[in-house]
VOKOL-740104 format. One line per field, with one value per residue: residue number from 1; x, y, z of N, C-alpha, C, O in turn; residue in one letter. Coordinates in steps of 0.2 Angstrom, whole numbers. Layout:
<torvexs>
resi = c(NUM;...) .
n_x = c(X;...) .
n_y = c(Y;...) .
n_z = c(Z;...) .
ca_x = c(X;...) .
ca_y = c(Y;...) .
ca_z = c(Z;...) .
c_x = c(X;...) .
c_y = c(Y;...) .
c_z = c(Z;...) .
o_x = c(X;...) .
o_y = c(Y;...) .
o_z = c(Z;...) .
resn = c(a;...) .
</torvexs>
This chain:
<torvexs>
resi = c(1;2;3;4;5;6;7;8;9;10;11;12;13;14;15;16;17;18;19;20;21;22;23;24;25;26;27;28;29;30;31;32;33;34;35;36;37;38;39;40;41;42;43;44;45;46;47;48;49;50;51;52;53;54;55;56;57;58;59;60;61;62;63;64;65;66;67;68;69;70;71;72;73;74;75;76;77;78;79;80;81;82;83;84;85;86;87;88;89;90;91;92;93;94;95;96;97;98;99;100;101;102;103;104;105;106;107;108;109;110;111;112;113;114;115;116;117;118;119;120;121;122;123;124;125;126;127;128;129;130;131;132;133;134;135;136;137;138;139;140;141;142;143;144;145;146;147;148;149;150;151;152;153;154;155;156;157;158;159;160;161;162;163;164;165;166;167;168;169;170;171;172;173;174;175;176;177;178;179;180;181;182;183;184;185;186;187;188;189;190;191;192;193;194;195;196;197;198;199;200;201;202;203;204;205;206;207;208;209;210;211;212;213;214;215;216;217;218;219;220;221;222;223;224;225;226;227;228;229;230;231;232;233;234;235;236;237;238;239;240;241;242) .
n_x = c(4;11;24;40;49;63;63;53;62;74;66;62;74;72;70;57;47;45;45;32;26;30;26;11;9;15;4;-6;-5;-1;-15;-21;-35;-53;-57;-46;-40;-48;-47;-36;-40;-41;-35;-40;-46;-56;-64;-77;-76;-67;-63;-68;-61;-48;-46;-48;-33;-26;-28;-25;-9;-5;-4;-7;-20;-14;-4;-10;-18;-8;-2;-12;-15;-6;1;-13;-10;0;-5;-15;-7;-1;-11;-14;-2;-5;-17;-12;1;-10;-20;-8;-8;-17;-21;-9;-15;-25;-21;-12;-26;-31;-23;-22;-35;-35;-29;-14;-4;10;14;14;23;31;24;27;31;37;38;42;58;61;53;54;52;41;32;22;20;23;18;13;1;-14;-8;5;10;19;14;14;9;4;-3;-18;-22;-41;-49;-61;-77;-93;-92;-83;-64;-49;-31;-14;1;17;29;38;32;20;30;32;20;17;26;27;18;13;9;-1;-13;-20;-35;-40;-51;-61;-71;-87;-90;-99;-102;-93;-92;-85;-77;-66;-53;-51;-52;-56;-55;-46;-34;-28;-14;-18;-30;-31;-23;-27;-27;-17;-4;5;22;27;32;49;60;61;67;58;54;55;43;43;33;32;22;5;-13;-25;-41;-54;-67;-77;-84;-74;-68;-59;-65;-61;-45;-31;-27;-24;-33;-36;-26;-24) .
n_y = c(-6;4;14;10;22;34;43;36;22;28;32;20;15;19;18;7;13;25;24;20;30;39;36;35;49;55;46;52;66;66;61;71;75;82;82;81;95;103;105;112;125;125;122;109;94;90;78;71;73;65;50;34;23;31;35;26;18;26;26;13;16;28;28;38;52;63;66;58;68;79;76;71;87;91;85;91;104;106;100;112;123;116;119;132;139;134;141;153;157;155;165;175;175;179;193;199;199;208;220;221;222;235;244;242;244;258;264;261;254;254;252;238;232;234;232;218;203;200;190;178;180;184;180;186;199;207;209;204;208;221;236;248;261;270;283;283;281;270;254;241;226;214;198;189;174;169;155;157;153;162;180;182;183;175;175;171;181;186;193;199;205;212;221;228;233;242;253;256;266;266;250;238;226;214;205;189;177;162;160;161;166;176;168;158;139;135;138;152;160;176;195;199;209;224;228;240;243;249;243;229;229;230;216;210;199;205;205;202;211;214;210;207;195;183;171;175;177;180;185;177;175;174;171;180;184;191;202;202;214;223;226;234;241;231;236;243;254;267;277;290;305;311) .
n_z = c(0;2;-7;-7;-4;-4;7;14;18;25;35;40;47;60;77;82;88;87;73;69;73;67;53;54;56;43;35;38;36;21;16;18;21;24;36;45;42;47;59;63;69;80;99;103;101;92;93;87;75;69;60;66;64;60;73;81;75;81;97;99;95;104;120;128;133;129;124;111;107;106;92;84;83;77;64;61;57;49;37;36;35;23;13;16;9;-4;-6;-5;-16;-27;-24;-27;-41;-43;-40;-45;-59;-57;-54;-65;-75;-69;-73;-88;-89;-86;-95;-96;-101;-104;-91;-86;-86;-73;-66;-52;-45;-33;-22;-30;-28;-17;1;8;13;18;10;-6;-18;-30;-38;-46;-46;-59;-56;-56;-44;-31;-24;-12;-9;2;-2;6;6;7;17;25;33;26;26;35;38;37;41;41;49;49;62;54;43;50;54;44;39;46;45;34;24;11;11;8;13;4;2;-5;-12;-14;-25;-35;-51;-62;-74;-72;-69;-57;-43;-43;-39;-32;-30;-13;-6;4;18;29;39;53;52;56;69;82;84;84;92;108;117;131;145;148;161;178;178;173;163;146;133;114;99;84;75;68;70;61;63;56;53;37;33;37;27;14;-4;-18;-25;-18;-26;-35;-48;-52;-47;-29) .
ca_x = c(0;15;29;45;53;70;61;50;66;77;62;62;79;71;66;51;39;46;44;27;23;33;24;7;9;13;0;-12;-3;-1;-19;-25;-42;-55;-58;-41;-39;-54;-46;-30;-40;-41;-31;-43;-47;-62;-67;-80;-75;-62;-66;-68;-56;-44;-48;-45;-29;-24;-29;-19;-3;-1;-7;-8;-21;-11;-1;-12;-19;-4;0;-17;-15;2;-4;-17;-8;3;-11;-18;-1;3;-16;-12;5;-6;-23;-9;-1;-17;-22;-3;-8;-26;-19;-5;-19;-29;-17;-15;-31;-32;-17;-24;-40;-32;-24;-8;-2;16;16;13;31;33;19;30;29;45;40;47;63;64;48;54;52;36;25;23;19;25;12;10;-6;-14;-6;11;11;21;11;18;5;5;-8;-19;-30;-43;-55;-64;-83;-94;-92;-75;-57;-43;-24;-7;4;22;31;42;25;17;33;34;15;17;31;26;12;12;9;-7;-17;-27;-36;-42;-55;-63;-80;-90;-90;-106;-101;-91;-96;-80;-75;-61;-47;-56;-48;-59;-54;-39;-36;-21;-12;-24;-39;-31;-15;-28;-29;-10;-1;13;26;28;37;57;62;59;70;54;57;49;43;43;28;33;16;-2;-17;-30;-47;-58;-75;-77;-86;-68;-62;-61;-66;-56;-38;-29;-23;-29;-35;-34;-22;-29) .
ca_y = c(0;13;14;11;29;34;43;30;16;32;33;11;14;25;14;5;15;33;23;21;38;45;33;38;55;55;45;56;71;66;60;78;75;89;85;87;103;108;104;116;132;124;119;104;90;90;69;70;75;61;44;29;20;33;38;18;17;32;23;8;19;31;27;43;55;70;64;56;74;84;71;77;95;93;83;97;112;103;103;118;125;117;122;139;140;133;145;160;156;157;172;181;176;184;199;200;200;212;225;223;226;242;248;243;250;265;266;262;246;254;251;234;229;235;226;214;196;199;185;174;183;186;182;188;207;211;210;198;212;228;239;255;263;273;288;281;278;261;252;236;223;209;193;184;172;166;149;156;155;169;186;184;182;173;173;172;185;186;197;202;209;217;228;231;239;249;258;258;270;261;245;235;219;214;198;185;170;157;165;158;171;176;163;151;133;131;143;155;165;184;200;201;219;224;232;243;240;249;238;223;230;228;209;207;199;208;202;201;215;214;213;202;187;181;168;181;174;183;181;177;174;173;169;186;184;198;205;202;220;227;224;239;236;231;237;250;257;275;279;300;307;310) .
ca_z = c(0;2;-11;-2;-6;-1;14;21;19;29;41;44;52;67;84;80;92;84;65;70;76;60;47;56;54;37;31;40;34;13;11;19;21;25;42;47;41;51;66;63;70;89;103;106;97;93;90;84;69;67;60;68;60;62;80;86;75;87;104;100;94;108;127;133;129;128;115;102;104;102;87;79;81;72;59;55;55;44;33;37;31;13;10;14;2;-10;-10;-5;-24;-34;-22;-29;-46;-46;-37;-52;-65;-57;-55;-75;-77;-68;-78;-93;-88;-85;-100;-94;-103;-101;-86;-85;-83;-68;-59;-49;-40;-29;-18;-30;-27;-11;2;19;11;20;4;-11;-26;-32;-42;-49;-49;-62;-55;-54;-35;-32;-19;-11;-7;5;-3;10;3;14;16;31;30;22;36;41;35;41;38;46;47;51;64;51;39;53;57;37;37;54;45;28;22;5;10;11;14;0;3;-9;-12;-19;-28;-41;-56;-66;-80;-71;-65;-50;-40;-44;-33;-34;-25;-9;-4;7;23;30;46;57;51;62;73;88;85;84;102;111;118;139;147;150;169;183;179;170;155;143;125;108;96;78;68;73;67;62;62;56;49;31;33;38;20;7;-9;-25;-25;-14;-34;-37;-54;-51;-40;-23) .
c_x = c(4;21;35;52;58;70;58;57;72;71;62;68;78;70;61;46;38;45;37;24;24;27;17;5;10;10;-6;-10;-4;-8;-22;-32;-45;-56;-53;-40;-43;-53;-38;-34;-41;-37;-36;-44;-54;-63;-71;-81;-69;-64;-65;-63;-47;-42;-45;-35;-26;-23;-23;-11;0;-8;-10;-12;-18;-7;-4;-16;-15;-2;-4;-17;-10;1;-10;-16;-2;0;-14;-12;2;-6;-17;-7;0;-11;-19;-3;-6;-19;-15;-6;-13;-24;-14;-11;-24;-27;-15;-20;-32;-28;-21;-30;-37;-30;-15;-2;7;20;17;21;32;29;25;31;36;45;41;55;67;58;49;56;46;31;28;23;18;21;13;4;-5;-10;2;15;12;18;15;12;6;-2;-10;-23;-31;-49;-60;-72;-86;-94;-85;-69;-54;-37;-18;-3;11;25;31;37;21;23;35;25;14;21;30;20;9;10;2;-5;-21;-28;-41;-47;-58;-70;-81;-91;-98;-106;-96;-94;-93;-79;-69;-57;-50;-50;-55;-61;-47;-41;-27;-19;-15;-31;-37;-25;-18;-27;-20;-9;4;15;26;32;44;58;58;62;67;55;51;49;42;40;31;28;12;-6;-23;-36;-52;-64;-75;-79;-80;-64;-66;-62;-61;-49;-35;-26;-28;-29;-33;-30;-27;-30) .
c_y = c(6;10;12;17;30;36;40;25;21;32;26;12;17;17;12;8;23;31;26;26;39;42;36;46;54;52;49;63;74;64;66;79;81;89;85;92;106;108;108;122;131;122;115;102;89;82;70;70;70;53;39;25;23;33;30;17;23;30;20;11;22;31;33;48;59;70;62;63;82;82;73;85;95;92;89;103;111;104;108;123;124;120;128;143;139;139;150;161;156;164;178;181;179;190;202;201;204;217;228;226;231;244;247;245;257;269;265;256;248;252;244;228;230;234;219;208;196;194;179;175;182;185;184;199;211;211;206;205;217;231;244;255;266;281;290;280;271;260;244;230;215;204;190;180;165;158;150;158;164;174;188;180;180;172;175;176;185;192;204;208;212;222;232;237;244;255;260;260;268;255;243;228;216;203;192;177;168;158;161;165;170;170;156;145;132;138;145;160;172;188;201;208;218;229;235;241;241;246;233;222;230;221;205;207;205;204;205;206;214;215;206;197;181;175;172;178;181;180;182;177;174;174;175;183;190;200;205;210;225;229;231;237;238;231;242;253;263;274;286;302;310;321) .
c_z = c(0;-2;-6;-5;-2;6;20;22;24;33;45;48;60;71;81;80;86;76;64;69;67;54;49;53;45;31;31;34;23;11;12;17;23;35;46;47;45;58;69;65;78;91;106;101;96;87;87;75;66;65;62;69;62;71;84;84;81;94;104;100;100;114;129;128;124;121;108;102;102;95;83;77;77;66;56;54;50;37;31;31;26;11;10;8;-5;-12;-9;-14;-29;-31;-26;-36;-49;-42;-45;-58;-62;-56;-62;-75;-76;-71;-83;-93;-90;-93;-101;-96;-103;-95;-81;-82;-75;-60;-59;-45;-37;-23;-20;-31;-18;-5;10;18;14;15;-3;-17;-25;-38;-42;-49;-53;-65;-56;-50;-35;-25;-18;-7;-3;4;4;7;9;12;22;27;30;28;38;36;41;38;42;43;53;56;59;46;43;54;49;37;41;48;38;25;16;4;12;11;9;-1;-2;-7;-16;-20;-34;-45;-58;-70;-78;-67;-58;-48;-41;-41;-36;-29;-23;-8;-1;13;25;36;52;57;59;66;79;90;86;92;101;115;126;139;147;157;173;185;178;165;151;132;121;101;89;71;72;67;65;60;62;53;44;31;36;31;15;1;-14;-22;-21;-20;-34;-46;-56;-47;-35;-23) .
o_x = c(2;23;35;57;57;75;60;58;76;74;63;67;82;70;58;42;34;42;35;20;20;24;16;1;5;11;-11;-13;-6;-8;-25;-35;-41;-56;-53;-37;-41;-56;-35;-30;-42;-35;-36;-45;-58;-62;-69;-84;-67;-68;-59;-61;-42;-37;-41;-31;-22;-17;-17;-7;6;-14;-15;-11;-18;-6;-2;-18;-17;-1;-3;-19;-10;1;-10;-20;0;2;-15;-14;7;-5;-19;-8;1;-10;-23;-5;-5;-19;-17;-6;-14;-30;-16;-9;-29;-31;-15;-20;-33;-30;-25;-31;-38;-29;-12;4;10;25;20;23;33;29;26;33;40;50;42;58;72;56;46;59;46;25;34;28;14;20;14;0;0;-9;5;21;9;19;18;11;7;-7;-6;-28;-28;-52;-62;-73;-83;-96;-83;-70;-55;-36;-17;-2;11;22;28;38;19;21;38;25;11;19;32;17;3;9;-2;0;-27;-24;-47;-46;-58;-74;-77;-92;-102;-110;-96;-99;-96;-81;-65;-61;-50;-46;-59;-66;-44;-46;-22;-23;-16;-36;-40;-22;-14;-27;-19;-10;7;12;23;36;44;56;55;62;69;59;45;53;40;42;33;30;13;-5;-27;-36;-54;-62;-70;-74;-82;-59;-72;-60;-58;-47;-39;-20;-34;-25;-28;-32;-33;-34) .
o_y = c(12;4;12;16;28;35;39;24;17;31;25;9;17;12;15;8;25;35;30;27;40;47;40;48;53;53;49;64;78;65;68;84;85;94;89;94;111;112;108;127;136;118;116;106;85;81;69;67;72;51;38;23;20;31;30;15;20;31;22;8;21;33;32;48;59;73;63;64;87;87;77;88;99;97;91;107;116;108;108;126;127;124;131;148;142;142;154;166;157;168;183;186;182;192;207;205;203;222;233;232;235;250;252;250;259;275;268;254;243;251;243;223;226;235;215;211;192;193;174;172;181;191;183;203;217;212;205;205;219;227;247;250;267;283;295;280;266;264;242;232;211;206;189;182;161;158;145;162;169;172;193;175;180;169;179;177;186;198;210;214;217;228;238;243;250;261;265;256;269;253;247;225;217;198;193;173;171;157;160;169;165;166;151;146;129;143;140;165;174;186;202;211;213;233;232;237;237;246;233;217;230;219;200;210;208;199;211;207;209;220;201;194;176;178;171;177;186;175;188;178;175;177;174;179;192;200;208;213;231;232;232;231;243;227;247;254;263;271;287;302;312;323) .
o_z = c(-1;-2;0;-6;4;10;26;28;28;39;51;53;64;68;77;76;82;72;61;65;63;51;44;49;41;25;27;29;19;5;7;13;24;39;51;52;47;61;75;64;81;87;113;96;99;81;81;70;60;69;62;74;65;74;88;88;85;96;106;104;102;113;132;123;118;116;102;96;100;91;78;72;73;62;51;51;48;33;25;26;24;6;5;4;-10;-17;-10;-18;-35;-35;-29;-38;-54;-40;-48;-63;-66;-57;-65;-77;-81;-72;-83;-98;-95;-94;-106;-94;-103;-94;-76;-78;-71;-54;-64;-40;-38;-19;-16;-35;-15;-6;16;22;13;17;-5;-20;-22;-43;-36;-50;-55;-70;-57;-50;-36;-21;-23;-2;-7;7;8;5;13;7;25;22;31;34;41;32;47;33;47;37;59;54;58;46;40;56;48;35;40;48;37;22;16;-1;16;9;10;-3;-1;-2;-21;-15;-37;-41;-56;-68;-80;-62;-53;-51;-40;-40;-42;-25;-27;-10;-2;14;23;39;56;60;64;68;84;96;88;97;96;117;126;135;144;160;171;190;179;160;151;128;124;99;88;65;78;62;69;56;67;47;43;29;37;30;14;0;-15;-18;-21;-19;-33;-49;-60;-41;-36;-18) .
resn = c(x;x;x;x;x;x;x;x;x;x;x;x;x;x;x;x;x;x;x;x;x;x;x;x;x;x;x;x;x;x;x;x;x;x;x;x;x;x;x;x;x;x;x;x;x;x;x;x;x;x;x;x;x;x;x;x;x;x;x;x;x;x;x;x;x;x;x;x;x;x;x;x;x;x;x;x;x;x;x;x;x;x;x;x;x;x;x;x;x;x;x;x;x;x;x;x;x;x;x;x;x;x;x;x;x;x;x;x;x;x;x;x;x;x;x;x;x;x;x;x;x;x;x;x;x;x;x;x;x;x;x;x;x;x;x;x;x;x;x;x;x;x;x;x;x;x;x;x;x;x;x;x;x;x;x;x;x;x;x;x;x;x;x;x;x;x;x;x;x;x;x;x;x;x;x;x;x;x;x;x;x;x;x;x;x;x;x;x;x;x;x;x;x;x;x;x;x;x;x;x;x;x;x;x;x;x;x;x;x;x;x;x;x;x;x;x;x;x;x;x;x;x;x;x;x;x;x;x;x;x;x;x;x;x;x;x;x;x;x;x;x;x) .
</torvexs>
């Protein structure tokens, strides 16, 4: 039933118990069902949602609750996060063809060059794609595309990308989803709307004071959740100067 790939016959040499575990996870991991995924937005396992089959394979594997439920939560944020890479990829590419458009709307088919995808250059820059508007204001825009139900957005966002929009007056958020069009039968990655730093810099953690002799953590990502009704519409791209 499984290939014997140069990974798995490198995983057979672990301890048994640890093969176990390992081979476990990534059969849960690669077939990436949906109710796994559903269970990457809590810190509890919610069973019921797990199947039968699987849920006893689990029992038997590992004795202790606590562990076959850190072992699930990993498993689906594992998930959670190749399914984000993938729909944050369709989300840069419909982002990228609607900043054409508005060029070419515009009239500006010169400018076309200069719409940029620099997060396949470089993606720890604070923002995936470089835009001119029609005015020829470059905007710097950081992709979110979301799968949260209709009402509300969700997306993670890096330290490093929240200290890029605090400080940069050009920079947005512009969020994407999967929408059925007029004429089409599937759903297609759309430009939601977009939001600036102040939409959702109350929702961001901070970090614990300095002092005490405290062991003091430092937050690197985090998860936003926020009002579909917080989102502006279209593109932050001007047409006329302001």
């Amino acid at each position: 039933m499984v290939v014997p790939s140069r990974g798995l016959l490198d995983m057979a040499k672990l301890p048994v118990d640890t093969f176990v575990e390992a081979l476990f996870f990534k059969i849960l991991t690669d077939q990436r069902e949906a109710w796994l995924a559903q269970l990457a937005t809590t810190d509890e396992v919610r069973w019921e949602l797990v199947p039968s089959d699987i849920a006893t394979a689990l029992t038997s594997t590992f004795q202790d609750g606590n562990e076959r439920d850190a072992m699930l939560l990993a498993a689906a944020r594992k998930v959670d996060l190749e399914v984000l890479q993938e729909f944050g990829d369709e989300g840069e590419r419909a982002v990228l063809e609607a900043c054409r458009i508005h060029l070419r709307g515009a009239g500006k088919q010169h400018m076309l060059a200069d719409v940029a995808q620099v997060s396949l250059l470089d993606d720890t820059l604070g923002y995936d794609i470089a835009s001119p508007d029609a005015t020829g204001q470059r905007h710097r825009l950081e992709v979110k595309a979301t799968s949260a139900p209709p009402g509300w957005v969700e997306f993670f966002i890096s330290r490093n990308e929240a200290t890029v929009a605090e400080r940069d007056p050009r920079w947005s958020l512009v969020v994407t989803r999967r929408e059925y069009g007029p004429t089409s039968s599937e759903p297609v990655m759309q430009v939601a709307g977009w939001l600036t730093h102040e939409d959702f810099a109350a929702a961001l953690p901070t970090d614990p004071p300095v002092g005490g002799g405290q062991p003091r953590g430092r937050w690197a990502s985090c998860r936003i959740t926020i009002s579909a009704q917080c989102l502006r519409p279209g593109l932050p791209l001007r047409h006329e100067p302001p």
